[in-house]
C-alpha positions as CSV (number, residue, x, y, z in Angstrom):
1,X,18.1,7.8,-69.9
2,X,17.0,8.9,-66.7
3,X,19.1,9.7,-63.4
4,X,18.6,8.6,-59.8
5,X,17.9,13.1,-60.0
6,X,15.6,12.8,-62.6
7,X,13.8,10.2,-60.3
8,X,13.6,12.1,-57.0
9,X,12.1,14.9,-59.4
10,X,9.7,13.1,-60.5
11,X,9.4,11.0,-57.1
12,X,9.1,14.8,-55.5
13,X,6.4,15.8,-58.1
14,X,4.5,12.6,-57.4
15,X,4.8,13.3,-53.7
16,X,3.1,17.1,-53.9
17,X,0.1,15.3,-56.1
18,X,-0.1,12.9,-53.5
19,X,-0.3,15.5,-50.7
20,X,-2.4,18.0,-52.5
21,X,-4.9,15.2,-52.9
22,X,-4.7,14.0,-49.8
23,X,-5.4,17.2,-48.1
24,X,-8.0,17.9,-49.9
25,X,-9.8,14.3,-49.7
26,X,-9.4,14.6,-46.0
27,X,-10.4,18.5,-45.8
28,X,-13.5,17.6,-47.6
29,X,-14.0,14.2,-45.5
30,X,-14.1,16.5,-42.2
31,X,-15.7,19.1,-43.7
32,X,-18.9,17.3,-45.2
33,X,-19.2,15.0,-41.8
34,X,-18.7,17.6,-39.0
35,X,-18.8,21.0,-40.4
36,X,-15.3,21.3,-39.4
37,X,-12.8,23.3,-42.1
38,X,-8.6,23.8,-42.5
39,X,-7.6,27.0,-44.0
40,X,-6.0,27.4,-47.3
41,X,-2.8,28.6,-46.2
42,X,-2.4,26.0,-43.4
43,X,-2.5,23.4,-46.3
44,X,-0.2,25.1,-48.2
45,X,2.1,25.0,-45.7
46,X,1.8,21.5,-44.6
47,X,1.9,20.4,-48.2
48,X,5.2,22.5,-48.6
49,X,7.2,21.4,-45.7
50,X,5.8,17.4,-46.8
51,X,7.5,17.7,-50.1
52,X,10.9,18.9,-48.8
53,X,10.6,16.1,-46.1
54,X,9.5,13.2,-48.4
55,X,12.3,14.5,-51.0
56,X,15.2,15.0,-48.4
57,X,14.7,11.2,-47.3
58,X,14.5,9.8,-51.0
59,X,17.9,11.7,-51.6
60,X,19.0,10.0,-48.8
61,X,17.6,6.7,-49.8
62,X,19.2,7.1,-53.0
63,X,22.7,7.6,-51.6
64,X,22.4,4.5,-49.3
65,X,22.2,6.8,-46.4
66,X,19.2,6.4,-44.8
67,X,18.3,7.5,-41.3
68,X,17.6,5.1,-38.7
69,X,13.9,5.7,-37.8
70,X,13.3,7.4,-34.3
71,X,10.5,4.9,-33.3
72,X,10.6,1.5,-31.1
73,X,8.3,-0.1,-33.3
74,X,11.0,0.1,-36.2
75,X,14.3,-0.5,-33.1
76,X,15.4,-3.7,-35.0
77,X,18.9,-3.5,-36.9
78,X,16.9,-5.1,-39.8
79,X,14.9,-1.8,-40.7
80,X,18.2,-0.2,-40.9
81,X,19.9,-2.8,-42.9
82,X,17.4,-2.9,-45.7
83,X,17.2,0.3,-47.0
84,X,13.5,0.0,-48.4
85,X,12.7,-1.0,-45.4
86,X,14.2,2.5,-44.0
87,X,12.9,4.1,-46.6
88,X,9.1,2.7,-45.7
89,X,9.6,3.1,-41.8
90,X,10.8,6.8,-43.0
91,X,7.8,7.6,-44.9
92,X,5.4,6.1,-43.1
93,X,6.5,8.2,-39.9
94,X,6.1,11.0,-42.3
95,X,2.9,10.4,-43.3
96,X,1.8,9.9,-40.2
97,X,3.2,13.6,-38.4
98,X,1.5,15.2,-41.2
99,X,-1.6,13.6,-41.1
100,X,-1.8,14.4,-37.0
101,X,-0.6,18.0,-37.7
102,X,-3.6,18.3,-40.6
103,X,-6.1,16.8,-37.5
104,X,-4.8,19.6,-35.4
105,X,-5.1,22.3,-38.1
106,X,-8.9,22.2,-38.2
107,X,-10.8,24.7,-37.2
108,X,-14.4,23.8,-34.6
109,X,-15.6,23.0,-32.0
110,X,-12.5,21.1,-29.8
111,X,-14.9,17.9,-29.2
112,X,-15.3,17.1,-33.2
113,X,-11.8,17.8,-33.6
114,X,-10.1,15.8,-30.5
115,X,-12.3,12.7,-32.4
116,X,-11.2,13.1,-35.6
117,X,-7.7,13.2,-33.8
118,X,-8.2,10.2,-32.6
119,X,-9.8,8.3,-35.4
120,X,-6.6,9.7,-37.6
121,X,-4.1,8.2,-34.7
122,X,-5.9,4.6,-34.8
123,X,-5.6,4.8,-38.5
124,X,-2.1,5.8,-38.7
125,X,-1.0,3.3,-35.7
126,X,-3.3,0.1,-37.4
127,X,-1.3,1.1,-41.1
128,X,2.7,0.8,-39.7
129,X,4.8,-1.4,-41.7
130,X,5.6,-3.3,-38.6
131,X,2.0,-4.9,-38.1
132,X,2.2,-6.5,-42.0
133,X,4.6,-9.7,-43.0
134,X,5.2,-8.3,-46.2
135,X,6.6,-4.9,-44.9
136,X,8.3,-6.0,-40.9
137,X,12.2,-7.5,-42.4
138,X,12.4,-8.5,-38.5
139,X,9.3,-11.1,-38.9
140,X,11.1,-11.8,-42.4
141,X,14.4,-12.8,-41.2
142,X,12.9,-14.4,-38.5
143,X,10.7,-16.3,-41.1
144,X,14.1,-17.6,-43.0
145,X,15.9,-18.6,-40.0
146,X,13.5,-20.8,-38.3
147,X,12.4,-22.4,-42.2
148,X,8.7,-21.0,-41.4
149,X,8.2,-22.1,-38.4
150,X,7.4,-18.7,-36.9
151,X,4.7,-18.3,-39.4
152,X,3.3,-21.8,-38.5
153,X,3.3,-21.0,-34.5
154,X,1.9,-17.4,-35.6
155,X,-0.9,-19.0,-37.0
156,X,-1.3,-20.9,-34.0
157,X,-1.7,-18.2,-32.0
158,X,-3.9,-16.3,-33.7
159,X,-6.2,-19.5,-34.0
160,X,-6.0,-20.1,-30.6
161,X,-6.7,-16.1,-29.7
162,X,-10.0,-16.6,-32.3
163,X,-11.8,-19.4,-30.3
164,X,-11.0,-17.2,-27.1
165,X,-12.0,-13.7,-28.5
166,X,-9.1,-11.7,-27.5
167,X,-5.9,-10.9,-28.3
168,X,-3.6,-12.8,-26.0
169,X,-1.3,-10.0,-24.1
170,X,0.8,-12.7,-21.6
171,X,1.2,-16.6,-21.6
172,X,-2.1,-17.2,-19.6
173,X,-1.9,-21.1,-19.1
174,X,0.6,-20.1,-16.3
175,X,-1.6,-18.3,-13.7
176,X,-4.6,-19.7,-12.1
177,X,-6.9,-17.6,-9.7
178,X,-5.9,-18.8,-6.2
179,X,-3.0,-20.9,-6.7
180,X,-0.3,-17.5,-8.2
181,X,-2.6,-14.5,-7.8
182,X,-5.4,-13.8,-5.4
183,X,-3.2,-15.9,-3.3
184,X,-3.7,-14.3,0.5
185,X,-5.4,-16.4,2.8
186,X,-9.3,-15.1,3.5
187,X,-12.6,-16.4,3.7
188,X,-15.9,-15.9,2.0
189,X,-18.3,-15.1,4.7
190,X,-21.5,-13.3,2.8
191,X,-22.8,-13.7,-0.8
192,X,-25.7,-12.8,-2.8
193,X,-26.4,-12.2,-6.2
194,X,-24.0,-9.1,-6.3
195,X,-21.2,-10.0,-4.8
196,X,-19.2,-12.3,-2.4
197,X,-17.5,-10.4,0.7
198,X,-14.0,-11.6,1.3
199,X,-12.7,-11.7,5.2
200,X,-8.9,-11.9,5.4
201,X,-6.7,-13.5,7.7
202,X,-4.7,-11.5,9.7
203,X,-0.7,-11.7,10.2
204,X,-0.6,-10.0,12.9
205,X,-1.6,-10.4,17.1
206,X,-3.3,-7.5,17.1
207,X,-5.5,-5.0,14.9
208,X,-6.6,-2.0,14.5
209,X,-10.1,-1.9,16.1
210,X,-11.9,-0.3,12.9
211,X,-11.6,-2.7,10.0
212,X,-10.8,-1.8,5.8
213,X,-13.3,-2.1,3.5
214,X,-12.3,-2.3,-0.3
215,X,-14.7,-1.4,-2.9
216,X,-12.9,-2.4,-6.0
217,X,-13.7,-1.5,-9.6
218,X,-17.0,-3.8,-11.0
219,X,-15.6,-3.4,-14.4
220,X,-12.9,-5.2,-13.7
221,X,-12.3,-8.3,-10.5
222,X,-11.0,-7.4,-7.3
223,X,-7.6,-9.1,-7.3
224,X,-5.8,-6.3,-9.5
225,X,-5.0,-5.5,-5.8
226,X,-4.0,-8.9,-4.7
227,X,-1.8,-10.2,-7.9
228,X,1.5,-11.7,-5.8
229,X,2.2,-11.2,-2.9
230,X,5.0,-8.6,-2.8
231,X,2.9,-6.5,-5.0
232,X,-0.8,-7.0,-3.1
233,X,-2.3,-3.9,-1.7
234,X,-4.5,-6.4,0.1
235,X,-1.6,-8.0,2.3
236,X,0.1,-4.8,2.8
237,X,-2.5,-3.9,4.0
238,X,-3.4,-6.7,6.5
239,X,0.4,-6.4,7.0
240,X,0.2,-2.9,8.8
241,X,-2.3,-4.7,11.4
242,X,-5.8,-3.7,9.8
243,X,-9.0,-6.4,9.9
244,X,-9.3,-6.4,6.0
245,X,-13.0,-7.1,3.9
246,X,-13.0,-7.0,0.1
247,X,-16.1,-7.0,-2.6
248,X,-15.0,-9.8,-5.0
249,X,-17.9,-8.5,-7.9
250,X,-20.1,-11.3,-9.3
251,X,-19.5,-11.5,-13.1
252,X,-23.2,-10.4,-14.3
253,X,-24.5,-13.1,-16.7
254,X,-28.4,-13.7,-17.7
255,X,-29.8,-13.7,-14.2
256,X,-28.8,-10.3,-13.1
257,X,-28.7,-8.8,-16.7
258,X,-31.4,-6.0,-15.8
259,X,-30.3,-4.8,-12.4
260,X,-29.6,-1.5,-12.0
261,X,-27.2,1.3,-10.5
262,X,-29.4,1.3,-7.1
263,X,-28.9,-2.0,-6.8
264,X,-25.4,-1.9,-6.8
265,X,-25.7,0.5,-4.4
266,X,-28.5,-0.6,-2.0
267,X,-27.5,-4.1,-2.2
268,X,-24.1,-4.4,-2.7
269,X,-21.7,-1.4,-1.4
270,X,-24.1,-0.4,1.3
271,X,-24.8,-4.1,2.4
272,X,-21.0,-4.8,2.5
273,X,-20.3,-1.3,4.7
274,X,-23.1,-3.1,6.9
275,X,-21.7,-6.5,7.5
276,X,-18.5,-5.1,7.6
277,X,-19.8,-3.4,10.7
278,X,-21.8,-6.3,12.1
279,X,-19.0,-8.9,11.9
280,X,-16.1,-6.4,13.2
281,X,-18.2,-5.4,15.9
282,X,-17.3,-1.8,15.3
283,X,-19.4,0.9,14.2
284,X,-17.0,3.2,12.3
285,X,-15.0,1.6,9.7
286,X,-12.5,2.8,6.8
287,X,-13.2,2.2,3.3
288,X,-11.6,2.4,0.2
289,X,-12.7,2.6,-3.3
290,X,-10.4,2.0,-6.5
291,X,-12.0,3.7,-10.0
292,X,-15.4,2.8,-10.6
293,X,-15.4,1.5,-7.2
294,X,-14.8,4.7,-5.5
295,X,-17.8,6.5,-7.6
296,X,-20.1,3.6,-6.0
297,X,-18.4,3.9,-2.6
298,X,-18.9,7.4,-2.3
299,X,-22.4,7.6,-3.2
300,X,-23.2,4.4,-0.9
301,X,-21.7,6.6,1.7
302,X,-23.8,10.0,0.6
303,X,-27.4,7.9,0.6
304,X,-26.1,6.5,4.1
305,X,-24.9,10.3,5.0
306,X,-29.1,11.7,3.6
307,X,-30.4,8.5,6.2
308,X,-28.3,10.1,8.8
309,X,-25.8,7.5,8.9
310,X,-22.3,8.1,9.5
311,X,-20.7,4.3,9.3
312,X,-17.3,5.8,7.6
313,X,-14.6,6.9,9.8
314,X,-12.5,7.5,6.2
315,X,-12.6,7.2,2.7
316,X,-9.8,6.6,0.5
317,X,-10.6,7.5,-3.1
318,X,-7.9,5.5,-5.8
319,X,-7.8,6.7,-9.5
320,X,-11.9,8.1,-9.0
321,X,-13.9,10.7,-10.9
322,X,-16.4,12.4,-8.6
323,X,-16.4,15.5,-10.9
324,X,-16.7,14.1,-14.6
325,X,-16.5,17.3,-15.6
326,X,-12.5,16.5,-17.2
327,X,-12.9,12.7,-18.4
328,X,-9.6,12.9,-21.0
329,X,-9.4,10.5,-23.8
330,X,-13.0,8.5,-22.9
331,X,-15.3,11.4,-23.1
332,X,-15.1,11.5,-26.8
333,X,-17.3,8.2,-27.1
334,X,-19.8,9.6,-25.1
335,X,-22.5,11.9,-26.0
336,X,-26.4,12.4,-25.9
337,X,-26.5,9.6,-29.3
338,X,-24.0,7.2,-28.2
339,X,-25.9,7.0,-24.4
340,X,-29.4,7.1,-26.2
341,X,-28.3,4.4,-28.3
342,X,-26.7,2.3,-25.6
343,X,-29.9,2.8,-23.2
344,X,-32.0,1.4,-26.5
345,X,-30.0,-1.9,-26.4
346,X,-29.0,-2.3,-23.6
347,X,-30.7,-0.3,-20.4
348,X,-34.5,-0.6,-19.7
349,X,-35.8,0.1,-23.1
350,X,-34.6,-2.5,-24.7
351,X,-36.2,-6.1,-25.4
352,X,-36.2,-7.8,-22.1
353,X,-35.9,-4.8,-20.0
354,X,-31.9,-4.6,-19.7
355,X,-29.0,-6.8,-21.5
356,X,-25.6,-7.1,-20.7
357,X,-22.5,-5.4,-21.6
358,X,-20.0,-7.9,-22.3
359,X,-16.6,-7.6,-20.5
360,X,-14.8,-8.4,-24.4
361,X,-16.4,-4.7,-25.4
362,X,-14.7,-3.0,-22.6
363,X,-11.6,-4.3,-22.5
364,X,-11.5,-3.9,-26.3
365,X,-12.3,-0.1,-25.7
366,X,-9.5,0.3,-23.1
367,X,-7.0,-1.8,-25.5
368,X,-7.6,0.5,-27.7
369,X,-7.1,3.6,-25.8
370,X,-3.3,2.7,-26.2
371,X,-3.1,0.8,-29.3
372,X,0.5,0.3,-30.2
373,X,0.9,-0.9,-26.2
374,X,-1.9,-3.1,-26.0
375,X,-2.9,-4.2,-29.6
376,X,-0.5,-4.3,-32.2
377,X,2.8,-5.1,-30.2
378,X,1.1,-8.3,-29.5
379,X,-0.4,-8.3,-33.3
380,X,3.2,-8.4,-34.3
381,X,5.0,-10.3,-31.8
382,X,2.2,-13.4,-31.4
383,X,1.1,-13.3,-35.0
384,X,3.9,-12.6,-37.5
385,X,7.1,-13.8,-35.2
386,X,5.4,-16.0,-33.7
387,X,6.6,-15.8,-30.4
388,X,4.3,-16.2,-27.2
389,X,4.2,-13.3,-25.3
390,X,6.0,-13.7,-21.0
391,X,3.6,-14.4,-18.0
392,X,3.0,-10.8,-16.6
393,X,0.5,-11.0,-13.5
394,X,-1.4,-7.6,-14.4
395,X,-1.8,-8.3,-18.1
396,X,-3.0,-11.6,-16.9
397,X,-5.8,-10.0,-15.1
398,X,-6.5,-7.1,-17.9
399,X,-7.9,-9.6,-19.6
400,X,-9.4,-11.5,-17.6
401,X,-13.1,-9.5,-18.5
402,X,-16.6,-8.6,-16.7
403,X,-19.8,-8.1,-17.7
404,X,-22.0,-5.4,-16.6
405,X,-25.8,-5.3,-16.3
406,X,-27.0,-2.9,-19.4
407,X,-29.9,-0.8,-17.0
408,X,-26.8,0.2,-13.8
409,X,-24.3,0.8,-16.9
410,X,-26.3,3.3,-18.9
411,X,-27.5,5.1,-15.7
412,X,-23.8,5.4,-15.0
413,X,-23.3,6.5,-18.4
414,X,-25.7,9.3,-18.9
415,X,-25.0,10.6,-14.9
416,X,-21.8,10.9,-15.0
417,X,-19.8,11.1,-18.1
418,X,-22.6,12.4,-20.1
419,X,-24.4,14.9,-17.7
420,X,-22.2,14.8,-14.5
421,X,-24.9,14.8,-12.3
422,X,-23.7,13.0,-9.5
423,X,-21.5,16.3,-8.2
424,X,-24.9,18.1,-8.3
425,X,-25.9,18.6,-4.8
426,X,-29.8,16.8,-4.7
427,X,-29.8,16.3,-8.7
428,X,-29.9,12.7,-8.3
429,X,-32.3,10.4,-6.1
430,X,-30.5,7.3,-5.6
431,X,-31.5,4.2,-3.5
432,X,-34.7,6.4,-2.0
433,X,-32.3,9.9,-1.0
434,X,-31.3,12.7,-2.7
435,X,-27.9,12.6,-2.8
436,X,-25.0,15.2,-2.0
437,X,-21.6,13.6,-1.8
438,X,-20.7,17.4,0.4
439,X,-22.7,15.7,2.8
440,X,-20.4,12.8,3.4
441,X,-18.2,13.8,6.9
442,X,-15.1,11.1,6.5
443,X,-12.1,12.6,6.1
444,X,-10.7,11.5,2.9
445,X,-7.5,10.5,1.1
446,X,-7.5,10.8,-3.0
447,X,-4.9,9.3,-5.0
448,X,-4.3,10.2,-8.5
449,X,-2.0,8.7,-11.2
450,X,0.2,11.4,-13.4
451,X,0.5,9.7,-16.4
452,X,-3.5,8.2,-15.8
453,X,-5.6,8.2,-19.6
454,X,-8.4,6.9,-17.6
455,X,-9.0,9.2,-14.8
456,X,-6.5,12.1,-15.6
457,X,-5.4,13.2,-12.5
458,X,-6.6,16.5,-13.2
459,X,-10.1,15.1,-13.2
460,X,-9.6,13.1,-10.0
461,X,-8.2,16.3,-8.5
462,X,-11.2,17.8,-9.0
463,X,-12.9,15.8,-5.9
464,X,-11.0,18.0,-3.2
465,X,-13.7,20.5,-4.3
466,X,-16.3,17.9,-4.0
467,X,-15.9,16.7,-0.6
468,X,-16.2,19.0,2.4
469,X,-14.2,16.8,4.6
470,X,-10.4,17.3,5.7
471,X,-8.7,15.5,2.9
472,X,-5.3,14.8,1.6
473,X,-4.7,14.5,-2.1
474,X,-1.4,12.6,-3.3
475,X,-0.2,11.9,-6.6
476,X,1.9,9.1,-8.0
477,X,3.9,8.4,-10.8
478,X,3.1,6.5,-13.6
479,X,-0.5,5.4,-15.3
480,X,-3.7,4.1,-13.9
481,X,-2.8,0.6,-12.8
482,X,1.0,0.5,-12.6
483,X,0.7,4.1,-10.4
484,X,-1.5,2.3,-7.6
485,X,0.5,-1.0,-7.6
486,X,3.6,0.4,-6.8
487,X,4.9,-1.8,-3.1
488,X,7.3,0.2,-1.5
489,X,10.0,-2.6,-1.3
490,X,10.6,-2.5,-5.4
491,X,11.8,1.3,-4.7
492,X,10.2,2.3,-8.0
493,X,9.0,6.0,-9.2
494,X,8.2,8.7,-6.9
495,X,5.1,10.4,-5.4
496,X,4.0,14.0,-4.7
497,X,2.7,15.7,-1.6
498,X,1.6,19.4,-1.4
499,X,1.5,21.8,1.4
500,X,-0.7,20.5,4.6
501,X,-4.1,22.0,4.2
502,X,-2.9,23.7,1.1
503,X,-5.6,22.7,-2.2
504,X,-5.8,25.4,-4.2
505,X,-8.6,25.2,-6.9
506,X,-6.2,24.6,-9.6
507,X,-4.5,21.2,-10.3
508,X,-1.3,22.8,-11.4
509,X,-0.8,25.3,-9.2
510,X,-1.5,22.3,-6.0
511,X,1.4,20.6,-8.4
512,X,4.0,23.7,-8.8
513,X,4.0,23.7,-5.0
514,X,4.1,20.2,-4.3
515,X,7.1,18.2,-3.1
516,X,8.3,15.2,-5.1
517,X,9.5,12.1,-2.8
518,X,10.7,8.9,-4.2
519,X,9.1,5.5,-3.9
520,X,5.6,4.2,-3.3
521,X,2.8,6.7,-1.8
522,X,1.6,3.3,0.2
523,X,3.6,4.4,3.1
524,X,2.3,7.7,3.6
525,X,-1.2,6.3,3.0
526,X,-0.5,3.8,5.3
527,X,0.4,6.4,8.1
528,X,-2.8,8.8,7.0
529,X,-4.4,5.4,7.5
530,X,-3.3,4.3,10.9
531,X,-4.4,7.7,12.2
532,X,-8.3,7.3,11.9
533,X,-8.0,3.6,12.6
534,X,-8.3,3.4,16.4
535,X,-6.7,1.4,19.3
536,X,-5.6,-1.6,18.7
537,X,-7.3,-4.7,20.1
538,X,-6.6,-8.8,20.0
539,X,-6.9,-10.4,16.2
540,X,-9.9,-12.5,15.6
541,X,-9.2,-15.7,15.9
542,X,-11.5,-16.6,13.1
543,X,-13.4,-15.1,10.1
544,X,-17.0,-14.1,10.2
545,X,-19.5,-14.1,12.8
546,X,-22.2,-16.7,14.2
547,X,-24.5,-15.1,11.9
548,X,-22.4,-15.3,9.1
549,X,-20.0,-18.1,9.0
550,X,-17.3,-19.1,6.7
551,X,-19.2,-20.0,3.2
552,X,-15.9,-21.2,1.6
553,X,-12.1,-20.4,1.1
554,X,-11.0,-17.3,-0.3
555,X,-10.9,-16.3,-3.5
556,X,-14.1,-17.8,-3.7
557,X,-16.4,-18.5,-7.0
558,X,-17.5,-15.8,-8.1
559,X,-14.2,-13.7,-9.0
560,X,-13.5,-17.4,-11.2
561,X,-16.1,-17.4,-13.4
562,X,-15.2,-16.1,-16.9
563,X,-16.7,-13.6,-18.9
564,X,-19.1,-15.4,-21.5
């Protein structure tokens, strides 16, 4: 007759086999595929302190005292209440501190290693017990109490998120482009294949004499900055009295499938800083660019600065790499293969000369960046409880995709993340000139995010070294979206400032020194702003010019047409 002691023995025994043969299947995984090894002792150690874990917690288990497990994904009184369930959370959290702490234990070259990290952490987050039926007691009870229904509507969903191709991350039947975001009144008054320039009305007598131009991401559309209207960058910005124009990006489908990075250059940023001028009348105007957008608006402006043009009065750089010499979490996809491989299918070597990227492959790349956030919490809650997930504005637009001509996205690719070439003073001949973004004279305002997996703002930090120009760098709380939409009048997080003129080379030390204040960094922006914006002058009374008239209503066509 054996005793529940007898079992944890030979529980504990089963759990040192396990781990023995689990380090050694992954050790000779790594080593075979990357050269990569984990010294002897290091396993023995891990394997050591894994069987007195796993043991403590059946002990526990065993005595109907199991801890409650530190984790949101396992919050639910249920996991607590069923002590298998405990017990699985338990282990699984286990398992999965010991399998990141063997990832870290290998010794080579940090690249190999941070991917392997990462390909261990997608495991490990795809395998928790709360993403399977048979395993979550929450989408169990839930299960019994509605008589299956949950499973029924969770079935529904998933359906309905097949035959759309993503993963549904809000209710979107409630928002519609124009009618609850993208809602502030504007005009479209240029189009061409590229893009659709947006006028806005303004709400105020006067403006400033130089208008705003945005340049917003073309990996995304534009209205990320004009969601509602008490969180719109857009209209707070038309608010404080500036003459606002906007890129709204066409979504690239068959026709433009082979243009290229030039292109985008020549014939949309630099086109749009050109009518911007010709409609307002004025021949210095401030420009903004958000992510991607600001990489494109700063080289517009340093091919503009080699033709000894000067149309930019100021530049104001939002979550940007200039330097992509620190990319963070996206530079592990990315090397000399992986852009060989992409310019084969997709750029000018492949069949057809250029194919697109589709916007479903992005936004599944950037899901995926944070998986338990943007994946499986929806995995659980839409599929296995059924439950549809609340309207939320942003999540609406996250994924509401874009596609991207192959040819401008593997040039983009190879000179910047792979080879970083753009910050190489005449490396690059872009649009005709060789191009040195020192050579652009705007004085310049970067933003960064802290808590950014994007564009750490480290990395975005690096462009005060870039740019010769006075320039101010600020940095806000939270990540790469929520850190930029941040409207002062929500009072939410906090922003920091450093010393005037003070940039030292180093990130942190610019941070150790830096004064934390709380609230949106809109306002201060908003003041830099207003001080390279001119007199002010009467508001026009309506949008465009003779030359270019009013083509149709804001948002305009091309920021509604879906990804196919």
């Amino acid at each position: 007759m054996t005793t529940p002691l007898d079992s944890a023995a030979a529980s504990a025994t089963d759990l040192a086999a396990n781990a023995q043969a689990l380090g050694h299947t992954f050790g000779e995984i790594w080593k075979s595929m990357s050269g990569l090894s984990m010294s002897v002792p290091a396993v023995a150690e891990l394997q050591k302190a894994y069987v007195e874990q796993a043991t403590e917690l059946w002990n526990q288990t065993l005595q109907a005292k199991p801890p409650a497990p530190a984790d949101r994904r396992f919050a639910a009184p249920d996991w607590v209440k069923n002590p298998a369930a405990a017990y699985t959370a338990q282990m699984y959290l286990l398992n999965a501190r010991t399998l990141m702490q063997m990832a870290d234990s290998l010794q080579g070259d940090a690249k190999t290693k941070a991917r392997i990290r990462f390909a261990v952490q997608q495991w490990i987050d795809m395998a928790s017990p709360s993403n399977y039926l048979a395993l979550n007691p929450e989408a169990q009870r839930k299960a019994l109490e509605t008589k299956g229904e949950s499973i029924a509507q969770g079935i529904k969903h998933l359906l309905d998120d097949v035959r759309q191709g993503h993963v549904s991350q809000t209710d979107e039947r409630v928002f519609e482009i124009g009618r609850n975001v993208a809602t502030t009144e504007g005009a479209i008054v240029f189009e061409n294949e590229l893009f659709q320039l947006i006028e806005y009305k303004p709400l105020t007598a006067k403006v400033y004499e130089r208008p705003m131009l945005f340049v917003p991401p073309c990996i995304n559309k534009y209205y990320i900055l004009d969601l509602q209207p008490e969180n719109s960058l857009i209209r707070y910005t038309v608010e404080q009295g500036h003459r606002v124009f906007v890129v709204s990006w066409r979504n690239a489908d068959e026709s433009i499938k082979n243009y290229t990075w030039d292109q985008y250059i020549e014939d949309a940023a630099i086109r749009a800083i050109g009518l911007t001028q010709e409609i307002s009348g004025s021949k210095q105007i401030n420009t903004l660019g958000f992510c991607v957008g600001g990489t494109i608006l700063a080289t517009a402006l340093a091919v503009l600065a080699a033709r000894g043009e000067k149309p930019a009065a100021s530049m104001t750089l939002l979550t940007t790499f200039l330097d992509f010499t620190s990319t963070g979490v996206l530079d592990l996809f990315i090397d000399e293969t992986m852009v060989q491989m992409r310019e084969m299918t997709l750029g000018p070597k492949s069949p057809g000369g250029g194919n697109l990227l589709k916007g479903q492959e992005l936004a599944t790349t950037f899901s995926f960046l944070r998986p338990n956030d943007l994946v499986w919490n929806y995995v659980v809650g839409n599929y296995l409880k059924g439950e549809t997930p609340p309207p939320f504005d942003l999540l609406y637009w996250n994924s509401d995709g874009t596609n991207l001509p192959g040819p401008m996205y593997c040039w983009y690719l190879r000179n910047t993340y792979l080879e970083n070439n753009l910050v190489k003073p005449g490396k690059l001949t872009v649009c005709g000139e060789k191009v040195d973004l020192g050579k652009i004279s705007a004085p310049a305002y970067i933003y960064a995010s802290r808590e950014d997996h994007i564009v750490p703002w480290e990395g975005a930090y690096r462009n005060t070294a870039v740019l010769k120009s006075p320039t101010r760098f600020v940095l806000g709380a939270s990540g790469h979206i929520a850190g930029v939409i941040n409207p002062p009048a929500k009072g939410k997080r906090s922003h920091w400032i450093g010393a005037p003129g003070a940039l030292p080379a180093d990130a942190q030390t610019w941070f150790d020194k830096a004064t934390e204040h709380p609230g949106s960094w809109w306002t201060d922006w908003a003041g830099w702003l207003k001080g390279h914006a001119g007199k002010q002058v009467a508001a026009p009374k309506a949008p465009g010019n003779r030359q270019h008239p009013v083509i149709e209503a804001a948002p305009g066509r091309y920021v509604k047409q879906k990804a196919a």
